[in-house]
BAMARKE-891095 format. One line per field, with one value per residue (C-alpha): x, y, z. Coordinates in steps of 0.5 Angstrom, whole numbers, m for minus. Each point is the difference from the previous one (the first is absolute). Layout:
<nodes>
px <- (X,...) $
py <- (Y,...) $
pz <- (Z,...) $
</nodes>
This chain:
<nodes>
px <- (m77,4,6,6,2,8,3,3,8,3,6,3,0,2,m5,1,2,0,6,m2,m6,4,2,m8,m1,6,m2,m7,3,4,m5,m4,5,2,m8,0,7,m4,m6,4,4,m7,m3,6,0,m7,2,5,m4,m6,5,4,m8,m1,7,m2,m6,2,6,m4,m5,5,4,m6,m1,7,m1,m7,4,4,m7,m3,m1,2,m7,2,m5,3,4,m5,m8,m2,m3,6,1,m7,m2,m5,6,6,m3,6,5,m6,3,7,5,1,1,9,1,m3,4,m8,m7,m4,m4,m3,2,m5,0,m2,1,m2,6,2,6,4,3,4,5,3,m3,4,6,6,m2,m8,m1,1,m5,1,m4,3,6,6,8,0,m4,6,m4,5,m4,m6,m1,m6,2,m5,m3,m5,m2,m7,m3,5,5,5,4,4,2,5,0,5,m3,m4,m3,m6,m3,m5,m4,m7,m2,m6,m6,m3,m8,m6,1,5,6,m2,2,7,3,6,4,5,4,5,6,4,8,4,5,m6,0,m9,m5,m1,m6,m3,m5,m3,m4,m5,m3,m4,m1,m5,4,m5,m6,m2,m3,2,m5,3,m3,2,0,2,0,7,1,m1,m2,m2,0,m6,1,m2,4,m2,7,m2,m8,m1,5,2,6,0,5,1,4,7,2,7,m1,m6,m3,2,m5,m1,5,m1,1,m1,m6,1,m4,1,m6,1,1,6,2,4,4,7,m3,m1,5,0,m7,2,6,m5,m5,4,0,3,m6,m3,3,3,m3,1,m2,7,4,1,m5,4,m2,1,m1,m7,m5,m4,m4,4,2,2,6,m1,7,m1,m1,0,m6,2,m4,m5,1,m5,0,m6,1,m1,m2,6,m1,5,0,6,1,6,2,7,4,m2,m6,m4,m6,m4,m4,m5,m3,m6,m3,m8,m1,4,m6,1,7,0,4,4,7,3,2,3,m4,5,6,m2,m1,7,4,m4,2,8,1,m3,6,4,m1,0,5,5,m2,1,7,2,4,m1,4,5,3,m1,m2,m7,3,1,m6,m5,5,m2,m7,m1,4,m5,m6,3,m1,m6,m3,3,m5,m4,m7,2,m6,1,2,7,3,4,3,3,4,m7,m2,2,m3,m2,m6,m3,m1,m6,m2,2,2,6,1,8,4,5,8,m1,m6,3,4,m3,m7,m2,1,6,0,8,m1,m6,3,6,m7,m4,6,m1,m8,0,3,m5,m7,0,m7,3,4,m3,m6,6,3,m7,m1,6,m1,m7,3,4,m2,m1,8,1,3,m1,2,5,m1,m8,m2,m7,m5,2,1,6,2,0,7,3,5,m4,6,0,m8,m1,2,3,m2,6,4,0,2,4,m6,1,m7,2,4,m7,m3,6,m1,m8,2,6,m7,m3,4,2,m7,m5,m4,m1,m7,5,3,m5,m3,7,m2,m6,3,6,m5,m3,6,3,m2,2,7,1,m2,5,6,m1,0,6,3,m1,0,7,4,7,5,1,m4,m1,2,m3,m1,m4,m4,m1,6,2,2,3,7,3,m3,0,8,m4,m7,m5,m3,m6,m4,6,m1,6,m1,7,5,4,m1,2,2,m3,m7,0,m4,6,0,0,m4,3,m5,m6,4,m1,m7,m2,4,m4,m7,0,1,m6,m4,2,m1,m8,m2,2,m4,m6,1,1,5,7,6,0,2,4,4,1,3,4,4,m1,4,5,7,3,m4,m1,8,0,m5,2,7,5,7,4,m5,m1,m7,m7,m1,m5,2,0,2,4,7,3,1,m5,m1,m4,3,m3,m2,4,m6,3,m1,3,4,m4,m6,m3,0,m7,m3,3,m2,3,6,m3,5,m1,3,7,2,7,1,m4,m5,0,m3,2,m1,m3,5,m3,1,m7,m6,m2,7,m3,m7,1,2,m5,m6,3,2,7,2,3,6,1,7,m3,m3,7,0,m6,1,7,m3,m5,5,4,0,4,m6,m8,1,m1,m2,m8,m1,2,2,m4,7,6,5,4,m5,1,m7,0,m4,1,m6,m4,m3,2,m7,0,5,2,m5,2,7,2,m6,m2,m7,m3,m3,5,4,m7,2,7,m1,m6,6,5,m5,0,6,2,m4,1,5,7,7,m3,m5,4,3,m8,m3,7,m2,m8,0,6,m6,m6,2,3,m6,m5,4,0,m7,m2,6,m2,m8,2,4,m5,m7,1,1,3,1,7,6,6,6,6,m5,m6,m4,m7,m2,m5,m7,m3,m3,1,m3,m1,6,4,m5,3,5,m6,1,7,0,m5,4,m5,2) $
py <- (49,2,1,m5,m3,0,m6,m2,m2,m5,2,m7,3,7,4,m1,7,2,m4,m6,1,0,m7,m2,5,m2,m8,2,3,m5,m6,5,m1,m7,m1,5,m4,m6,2,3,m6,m4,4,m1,m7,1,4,m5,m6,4,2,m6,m3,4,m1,m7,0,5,m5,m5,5,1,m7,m3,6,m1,m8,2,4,m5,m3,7,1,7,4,4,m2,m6,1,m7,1,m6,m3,1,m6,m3,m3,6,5,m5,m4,m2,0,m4,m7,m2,m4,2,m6,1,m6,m6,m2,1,4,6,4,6,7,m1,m2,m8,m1,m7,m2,m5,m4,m6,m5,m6,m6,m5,m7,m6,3,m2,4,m2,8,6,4,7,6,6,2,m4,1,m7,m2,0,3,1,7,3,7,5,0,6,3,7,1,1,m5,m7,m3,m5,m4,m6,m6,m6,m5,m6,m3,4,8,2,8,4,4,5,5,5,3,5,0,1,2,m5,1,m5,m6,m4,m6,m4,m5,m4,m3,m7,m2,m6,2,m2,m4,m3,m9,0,6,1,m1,6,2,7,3,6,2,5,2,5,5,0,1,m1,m6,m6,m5,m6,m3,m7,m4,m7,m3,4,6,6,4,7,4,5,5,7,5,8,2,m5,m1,m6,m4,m6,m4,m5,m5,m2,m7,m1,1,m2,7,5,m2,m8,m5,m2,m3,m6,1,m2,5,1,5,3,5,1,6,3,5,4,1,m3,m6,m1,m4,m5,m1,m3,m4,m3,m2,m3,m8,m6,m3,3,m3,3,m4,4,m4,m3,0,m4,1,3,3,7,6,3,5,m4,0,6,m3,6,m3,m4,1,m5,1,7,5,5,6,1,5,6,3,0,m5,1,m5,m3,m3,m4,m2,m6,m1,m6,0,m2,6,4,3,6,2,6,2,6,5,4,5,m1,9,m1,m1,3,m5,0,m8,m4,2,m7,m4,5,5,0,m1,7,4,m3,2,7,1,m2,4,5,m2,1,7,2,m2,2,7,1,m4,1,m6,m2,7,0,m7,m6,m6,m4,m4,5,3,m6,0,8,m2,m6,4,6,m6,m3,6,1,m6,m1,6,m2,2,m2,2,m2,4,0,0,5,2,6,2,2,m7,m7,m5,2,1,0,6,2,m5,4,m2,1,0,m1,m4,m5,m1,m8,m4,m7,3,8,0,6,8,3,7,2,m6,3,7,m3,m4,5,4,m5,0,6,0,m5,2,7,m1,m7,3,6,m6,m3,5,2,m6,0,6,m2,m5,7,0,7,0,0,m7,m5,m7,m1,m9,m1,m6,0,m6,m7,m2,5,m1,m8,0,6,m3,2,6,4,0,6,7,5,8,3,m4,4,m3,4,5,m2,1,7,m2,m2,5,5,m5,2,8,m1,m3,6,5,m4,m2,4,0,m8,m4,m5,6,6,m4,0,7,m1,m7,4,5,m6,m2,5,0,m7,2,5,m3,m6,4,3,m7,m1,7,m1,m7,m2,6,m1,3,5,7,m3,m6,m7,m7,m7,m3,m6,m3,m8,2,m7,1,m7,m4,5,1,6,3,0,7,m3,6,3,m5,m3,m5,m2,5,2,6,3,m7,2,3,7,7,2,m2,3,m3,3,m3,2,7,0,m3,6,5,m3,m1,7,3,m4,3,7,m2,m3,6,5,m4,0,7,m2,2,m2,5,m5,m6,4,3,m7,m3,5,m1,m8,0,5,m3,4,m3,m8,1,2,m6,m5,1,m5,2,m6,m5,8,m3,2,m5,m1,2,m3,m5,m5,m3,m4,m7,m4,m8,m5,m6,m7,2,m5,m5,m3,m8,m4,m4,m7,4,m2,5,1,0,8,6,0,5,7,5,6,7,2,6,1,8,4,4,8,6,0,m1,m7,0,m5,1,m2,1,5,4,1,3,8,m2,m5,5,6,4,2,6,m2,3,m2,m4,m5,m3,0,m6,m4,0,m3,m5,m1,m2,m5,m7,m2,4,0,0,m7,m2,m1,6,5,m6,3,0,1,m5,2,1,m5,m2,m2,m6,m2,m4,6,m7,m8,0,8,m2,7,3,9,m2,m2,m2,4,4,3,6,3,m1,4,6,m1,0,5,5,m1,2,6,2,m2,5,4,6,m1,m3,m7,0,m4,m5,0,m3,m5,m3,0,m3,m6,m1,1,m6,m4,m1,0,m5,m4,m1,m1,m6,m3,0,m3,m6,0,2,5,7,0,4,0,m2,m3,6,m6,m3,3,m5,0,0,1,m1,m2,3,6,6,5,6,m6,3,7,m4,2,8,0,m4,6,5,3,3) $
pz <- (228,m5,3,m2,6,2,m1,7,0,5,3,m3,m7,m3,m4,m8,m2,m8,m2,3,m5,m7,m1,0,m5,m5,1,m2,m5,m3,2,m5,m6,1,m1,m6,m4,1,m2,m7,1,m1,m5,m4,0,m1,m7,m1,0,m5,m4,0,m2,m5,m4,2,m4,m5,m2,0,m4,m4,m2,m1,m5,m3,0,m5,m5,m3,m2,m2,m7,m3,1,m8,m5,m3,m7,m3,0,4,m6,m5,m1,m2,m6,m1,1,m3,m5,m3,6,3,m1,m1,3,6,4,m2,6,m5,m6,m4,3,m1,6,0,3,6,7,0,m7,m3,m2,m6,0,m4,2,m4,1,m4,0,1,2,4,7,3,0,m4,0,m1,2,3,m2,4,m2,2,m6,m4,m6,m6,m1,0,m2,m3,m7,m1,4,0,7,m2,m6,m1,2,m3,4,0,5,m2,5,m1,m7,m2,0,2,m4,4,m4,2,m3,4,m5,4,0,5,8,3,m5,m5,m3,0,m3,1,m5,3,m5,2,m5,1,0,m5,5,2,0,m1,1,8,2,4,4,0,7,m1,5,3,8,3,6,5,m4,m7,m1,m6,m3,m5,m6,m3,m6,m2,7,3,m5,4,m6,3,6,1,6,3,4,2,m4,m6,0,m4,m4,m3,m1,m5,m1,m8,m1,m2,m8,m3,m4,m2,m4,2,2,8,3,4,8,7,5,7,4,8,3,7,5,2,6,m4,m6,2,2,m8,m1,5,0,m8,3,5,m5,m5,m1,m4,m2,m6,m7,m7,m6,m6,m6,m3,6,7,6,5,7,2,5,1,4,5,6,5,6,5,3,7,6,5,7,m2,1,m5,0,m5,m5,1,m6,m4,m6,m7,m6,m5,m6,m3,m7,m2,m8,m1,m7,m4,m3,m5,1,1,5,1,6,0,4,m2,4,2,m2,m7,m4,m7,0,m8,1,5,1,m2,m5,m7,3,6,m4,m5,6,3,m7,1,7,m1,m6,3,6,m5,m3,7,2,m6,1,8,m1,m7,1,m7,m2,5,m4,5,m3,0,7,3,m1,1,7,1,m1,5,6,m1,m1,6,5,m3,1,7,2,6,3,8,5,7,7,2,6,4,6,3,7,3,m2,4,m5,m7,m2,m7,m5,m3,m7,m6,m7,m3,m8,m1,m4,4,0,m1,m2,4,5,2,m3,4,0,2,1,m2,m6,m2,m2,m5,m3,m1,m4,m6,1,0,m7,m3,4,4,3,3,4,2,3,3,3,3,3,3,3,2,6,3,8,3,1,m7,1,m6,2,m4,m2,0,1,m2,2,2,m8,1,7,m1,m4,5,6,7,2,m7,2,5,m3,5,m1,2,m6,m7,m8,m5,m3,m6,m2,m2,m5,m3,1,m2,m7,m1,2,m6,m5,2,m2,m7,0,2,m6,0,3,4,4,0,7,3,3,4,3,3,2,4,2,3,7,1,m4,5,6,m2,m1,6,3,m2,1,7,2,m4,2,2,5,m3,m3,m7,1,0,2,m2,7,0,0,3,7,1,0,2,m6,m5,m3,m2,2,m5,m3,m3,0,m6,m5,1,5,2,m3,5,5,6,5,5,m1,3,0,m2,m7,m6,m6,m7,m5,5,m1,m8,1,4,m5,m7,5,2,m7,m3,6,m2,m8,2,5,m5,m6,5,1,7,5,m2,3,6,m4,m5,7,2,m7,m1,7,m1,m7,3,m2,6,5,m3,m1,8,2,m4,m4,3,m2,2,m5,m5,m1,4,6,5,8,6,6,m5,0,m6,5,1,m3,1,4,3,7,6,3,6,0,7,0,m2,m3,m6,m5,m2,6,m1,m4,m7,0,m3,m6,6,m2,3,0,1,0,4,m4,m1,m3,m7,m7,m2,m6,m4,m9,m3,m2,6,m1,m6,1,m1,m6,m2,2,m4,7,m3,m4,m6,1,7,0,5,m8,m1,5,m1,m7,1,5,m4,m5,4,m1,8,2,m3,m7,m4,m6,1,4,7,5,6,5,m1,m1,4,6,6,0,m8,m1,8,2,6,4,0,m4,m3,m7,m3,m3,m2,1,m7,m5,m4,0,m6,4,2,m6,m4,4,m1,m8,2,3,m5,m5,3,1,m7,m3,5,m1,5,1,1,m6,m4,5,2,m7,m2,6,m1,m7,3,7,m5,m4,5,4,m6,m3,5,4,m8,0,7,m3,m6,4,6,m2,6,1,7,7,m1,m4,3,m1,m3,m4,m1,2,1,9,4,1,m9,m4,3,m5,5,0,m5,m5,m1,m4,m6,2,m1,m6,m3,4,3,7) $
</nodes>
C-alpha cells in the first residue's frame, strides 16, 4: 500500500529509456502551440469581424450623417428675423409686384400669398387663341417694359401687342395692419397703323394658395362687381372691379361681363384652368356696331384622357376667381384693393386721386433718379435717360418673392432629396425666360440696387444667405415652389452640393462697405454695420466652402466641380458652375486643372473678408495672409501665365484637335433607313490630349485684369490691353466679344442642339467689369494709365450706345449682342446684369 509497483517488461520489448521520452514532450509541446495560433488566429477573426461590424455600422453611421448635411441648414442665428417681411415689420415692401413670371400681378411677401393677375387677348382675331399671361418669348410682344418703377410704392409699365398697347399703372397707399391699399389702372389705345379699334378682353383675377378664402359679389345679372376675402397675412379685404371709361373723367363704356369661380391646385395651373373655361357662345352688341360672338369664361371643365386613369392631384385647392371685361379700344379700368384694418382711409385711391398720387410719386422718381446718376449733367439726351430709367425700373419691377423647397443631392445621396421650404427675395436675370434667382446673376443685380435702395439689398443678400446649409453651400439656381419649378426643364432641376457659382455677392457687399465709408452719416447706410454683424458667421462659413471644396491641384490654386462629364457629345464639356457655360476649357475634364478666373475670385473674395472682419473688429489676419498671396503677380503669373498665347489661361488635359462629326450608323444592305438610330454629331479627337495650358483668348484670359488683381505696372496689362484693343481678336464695336477671334472654337456650336453660347456674343456683365477696370487703371498712376482711359471712354461708349440702340429699335434690353452686328440675342427682356448699362452711363464703378 503505498508503494508504487514495478512495472514488469517482457523480453519482447526493450524498456523506454530517457531519450525515447523527449519526443512525447516536444509534440505536447507543439499540439500546445498549434492550439494557441489557432485560438490567436480565432480571436483575431473574431476582432476582425467586430471591427469590421463597427467600421460597418460607423460607415453607415456616417453616410447616413454626411447624406443629411446637404439638407441641414447653417445652425448661426439667421441674418433676416423670421418676421421681417411682415406687413407689420414691412409695411411698405409688403405688397409689390413680386410675381416677375406674369407680364401683370401682385403678391405679397409671404409664404402662400393670395395672388392677383391679369389676363387679356384680342377678340376677333385671326388665330382662335391669344391669351397672354406668364410672360412667354413666343408671344411676340413688341415690348413690354416698366417705364418707372420704385421698388416700393408704383409702378409703370407698358405692353404693346401687335395693334395696340396696354399701360399698367398701381400705386400702394400705406395704411392699417396688413399693408394697406392698392389700385391698378389699365389703359388700352389703338395704334395708329391699326385698320379699326380691337377688341379686347381683360381677365383679373384673384387665387387663394392654400389657404385664405374668396367670396364673389355680383351686380346686372353677369358683372362681377366685387371681390371680398380673408387671409391670416391680409385679414379682411376687398377687390372691387370699377367699369371701363374712355378717360378719367368720361362716361362708362359699354362692355361685355364674364366671370370664372372655381378651385384650383396650385398656381401654375391658372392659366390653363382659364383656357379650359373659355367659350364661343356669348355675343359682343355694343350700341351702334354688329353683334359678334366672342371668347369668354364659362364653366371650368378639368380636363378628361380617355382610357386613362390619371392620378389625381393631391395638392389641397384653392379659390380662383376670374373677372372678364370685353370692351373696344380706347379705354381705361380700374381695380382696387382696400384693406379691412385701413380704417382712417381719408378716400378711395381711384380716379383723380390715383392720378395725383401717381404724378407725385413719378416726380419723385425722377429727382431721385437725377440725383444718384446725375444723367441730366453729364449731357445725355431725354431718350437716353427715359431708356436708363426703364432699365433700372426693369430690374426692379423683376424682383421676386419665390417660397418653396428646392431639390438637392450630394455624393452621399442616390436620389435627391428635397431641401428645406424657405423664401428667397431676389431679382431675376429674365421675366419670360429665367424668372428665378440665380446666385453669380444676383451679385451683378445687386451693384445697381445697391446705388438706388442699400436696404433692398442688404434684404436680398439676407435672404440668400439664409438658404446656406450647414456646409456653407448656397444652391446656386433656386427654384422655389411649383409656379417656379413649372417653366425650369426637369435636368437643370436638382442642385448638386459640390458645384459652386462665381461669389459675386461680394462684389455687392464690397459696394455697401464702399457706401459705408463715404456715407456713414446718412439713414440709408447706418443699418449696414449691424447687418454685416449678422452676417458675417454665415459670410465666413461660405467662404470657406469655397476655399476647401473648389481647390486646385496645386497649393493656392483652384478648380470649378461640377463640369459635364460626357466628353463624347460634348465638343467641349461644359462648366456651368463658372458662369460661362460652354466657354472652352480643358478638353478632358480632369483634377488637373487650373482654373484662372476662380483664381481671381478668390483674390478679391479673401480681400473683402479680410476688410469685413476688421470692420467687425473680428479676426482678419487669415484673410489679409491669404489675399495678399492670391493677388501675388508672381504666383498667378506662375499658375496661369502661358507664354506661347502671352495672356492668362486655364490648365489641363487638353488638346486643340477635337470637332464634331456625323457619327457612322451601319445599315445592312436591303434595310430601310428609318428603322435605324439617326446618325449623332459625336466629338472626335484627333490628337491625344496632355497636360498643357488651354490657350484660349477670351473672356477668362482676361480675369486678373477684370477683378483688379494685376498691379498696374505689371507688363502682362501691356498684353491685355493690347488684345483687348485687337479687332481680329475681342475688340468689336458693341463691346469685348467673349472669345477670340482667332479661337478654334469661335462661334462653334458645343452639341447638335447646344448653339455657341460664351463663344462670340457679347455679354454686358463682363464688359461692366471690364469698363469697371479701365477706369481704374486709368486713374491709376503707371506705364498703362493712358493707354487704360483711351480705351475706356472708346468701350464705354460703344456699349451704352449700342444697348441704348438695340432698345430703341427692339423694345428689349437683351442677354447678349452679336459681336458683327450688335444684334440683340438671347433670351428677352433680359434686364438683369444688361442693367449695369445705367452705372457705366452714371459712371458709377
Amino acid at each position: 500500500m503505498g508503494r508504487q509497483r514495478k512495472r514488469v517488461v517482457t523480453g519482447d520489448a526493450s524498456p523506454y529509456s530517457r531519450r525515447d521520452e523527449r519526443p512525447s514532450a516536444l509534440n505536447r509541446k507543439e499540439k500546445k502551440k498549434k492550439t494557441d495560433i489557432g485560438k490567436l488566429f480565432i480571436n483575431i477573426s473574431i476582432g476582425l469581424c467586430i471591427f469590421s461590424l463597427m467600421w460597418f455600422f460607423y460607415a453607415v453611421y456616417m453616410r447616413s450623417s454626411l447624406s443629411k448635411r446637404v439638407v441641414t441648414l447653417h445652425p448661426s442665428s439667421r441674418v433676416l428675423d423670421a418676421n421681417s417681411t411682415t406687413a407689420k415689420v414691412s409695411s411698405e415692401r409688403f405688397w409689390g409686384s413680386y410675381r416677375p413670371q406674369v407680364y401683370f400681378g401682385m403678391k405679397t411677401r409671404s409664404p402662400r400669398s393670395v395672388v392677383t393677375g391679369m389676363m387679356w387677348m384680342r377678340q376677333f382675331s385671326n388665330s382662335d387663341m391669344n391669351l397672354r399671361h406668364t410672360c412667354e418669348q413666343g408671344d411676340r410682344l413688341q415690348g413690354y417694359s416698366w417705364l418707372m418703377h420704385d421698388g416700393l410704392t408704383f409702378g409703370v409699365q407698358e405692353m404693346r401687342d401687335n395693334d395696340f398697347t396696354l399701360t399698367t399703372e398701381f400705386v400702394k397707399r400705406i395704411g392699417g395692419d396688413h399693408g394697406g391699399d392698392w389700385t391698378w389702372r389699365i389703359t388700352a389705345k389703338q395704334h395708329s397703323s391699326a385698320p379699326q379699334p380691337p377688341v379686347i378682353s381683360l381677365m383679373f383675377y384673384a387665387a387663394a394658395d392654400t389657404q385664405g378664402s374668396l367670396q364673389t359679389h355680383m351686380e346686372e345679372k353677369n358683372r362681377l362687381a366685387s371681390i371680398t376675402g380673408f387671409s391670416e397675412e391680409l385679414g379682411n379685404f376687398k377687390i372691387t372691379f370699377r367699369k371701363p371709361v374712355t378717360g378719367e373723367l368720361s362716361s362708362t363704356k359699354y362692355a361685355s361681363y364674364n366671370y370664372l369661380q372655381t378651385l384650383s391646385p396650385g398656381l401654375e395651373k391658372l392659366t390653363d384652368i382659364v383656357k379650359l373655361s373659355l367659350n364661343r357662345r356669348f355675343v359682343f352688341s355694343p350700341p351702334s356696331g354688329e353683334k359678334r360672338h366672342y371668347i369668354g369664361v364659362d364653366t371650368y371643365k378639368p380636363p378628361h384622357h380617355q382610357n386613362q386613369q390619371k392620378a389625381a392631384d393631391p395638392r389641397k385647392e384653392s379659390d380662383f376667381v376670374v373677372h372678364q371685361v370685353t370692351v373696344q379700344t380706347p379705354f381705361q379700368i380700374e381695380v382696387l384693393f382696400e384693406s379691412g384694418s385701413f380704417y382712417n382711409r381719408p378716400n378711395q385711391l381711384v380716379g383723380s386721386i390715383m392720378t395725383q398720387e401717381l404724378e407725385r410719386r413719378k416726380a419723385e422718381f425722377n429727382s431721385k433718379f437725377e440725383k444718384i446718376f446725375g444723367l441730366e449733367s453729364k449731357g445725355f439726351s431725354q431718350t437716353h435717360i427715359k431708356f436708363a430709367k426703364a432699365a433700372l425700373s426693369n430690374m426692379l419691377g423683376g424682383m421676386g418673392y419665390f417660397y418653396g423647397e428646392s431639390v438637392v443631392q450630394s455624393v452621399y445621396n442616390e436620389y435627391p432629396l428635397l431641401y428645406p421650404g424657405g423664401a428667397l427675395f431676389t431679382a431675376v436675370p429674365s421675366r419670360s425666360f429665367f424668372p428665378r434667382g440665380f446666385l453669380w446673376d444676383e451679385g451683378f443685380h445687386q451693384l445697381l440696387l445697391s446705388k438706388w435702395d442699400p436696404q433692398l439689398t442688404r434684404e436680398v443678400i439676407g435672404h440668400w444667405f439664409d438658404l446656406m446649409n450647414i456646409e456653407g453651400w448656397i444652391p446656386r439656381e433656386q427654384i422655389l415652389g411649383d409656379e417656379a419649378r413649372s417653366k425650369v426643364p426637369a435636368e437643370f432641376i436638382v442642385q448638386r452640393n459640390e458645384n459652386a457659382n462665381p461669389p459675386t455677392l461680394f462684389l455687392a457687399l464690397q459696394e455697401l462697405i464702399e457706401q459705408l465709408s463715404s456715407k456713414s452719416d446718412e439713414a440709408a447706410t447706418r443699418p449696414t454695420l449691424p447687418f454685416l454683424r449678422r452676417l458675417f458667421p454665415r459670410l465666413k462659413t461660405w467662404f470657406e466652402w469655397y476655399n476647401t471644396t473648389q481647390t486646385g491641384p496645386k497649393p493656392n490654386s483652384y478648380r470649378w466641380r461640377g463640369r459635364d462629364k460626357d466628353t463624347n457629345l460634348y465638343l467641349n464639356p461644359k462648366t456651368l458652375t463658372s458662369g460661362l457655360d460652354d466657354y472652352p476649357r480643358a478638353s478632358h475634364p480632369s483634377a488637373d486643372e487650373r482654373h484662372v478666373d476662380l483664381h481671381c475670385w478668390m483674390a478679391l473674395s479673401s480681400g473683402i473678408m479680410a476688410s469685413i472682419a476688421q470692420l467687425l473688429g473680428e479676426p482678419h489676419q487669415d484673410y489679409k495672409v491669404l489675399h495678399d498671396v492670391l493677388r501675388d503677380n508672381n504666383l498667378l503669373n506662375d499658375l496661369h501665365w502661358s507664354e506661347q498665347l502671352r495672356a492668362f489661361s486655364d490648365y489641363g488635359n487638353h488638346t486643340q484637335n477635337v470637332s464634331l462629326q456625323r457619327e457612322k450608323v451601319y445599315v445592312p444592305p436591303g434595310q430601310p433607313r428609318h428603322q435605324f438610330p439617326v446618325a449623332r454629331l459625336v466629338r472626335s479627337v484627333r490628337r491625344a490630349p496632355k497636360l498643357q495650358y488651354v490657350n484660349a483668348l477670351g473672356y477668362v484670359s482676361l480675369f486678373p485684369f477684370l477683378l483688379q488683381i494685376l498691379q498696374p505696372d505689371s507688363p502682362k496689362l501691356e498684353h491685355i490691353l493690347r488684345d483687348m484693343r485687337d479687332p481680329t481678336k475681342l475688340w468689336t464695336p458693341f463691346g469685348l466679344r467673349s472669345l477670340s477671334k482667332t479661337d478654334p472654337l469661335y462661334m462653334e456650336r458645343n452639341t447638335e442642339h447646344d448653339p455657341p453660347y460664351w463663344r462670340g456674343p457679347v455679354w454686358i456683365n463682363i464688359n461692366y467689369l471690364a469698363v469697371r477696370a479701365l477706369y481704374h487703371y486709368g486713374n491709376t498712376e503707371g506705364p498703362y494709365q493712358e493707354k487704360a482711359a483711351d480705351l475706356y471712354k472708346e468701350l464705354r461708349t460703344n456699349i451704352i450706345n449700342n444697348v441704348y440702340a438695340q432698345f430703341v429699335e427692339t423694345g428689349y434690353i437683351w442677354e447678349q449682342y452679336n459681336d458683327g452686328t450688335g444684334r440683340g440675342q438671347g433670351s428677352h427682356p433680359f434686364t438683369g446684369w444688361s442693367s449695369l448699362t445705367v452705372l457705366m452711363m452714371a459712371e458709377h464703378y
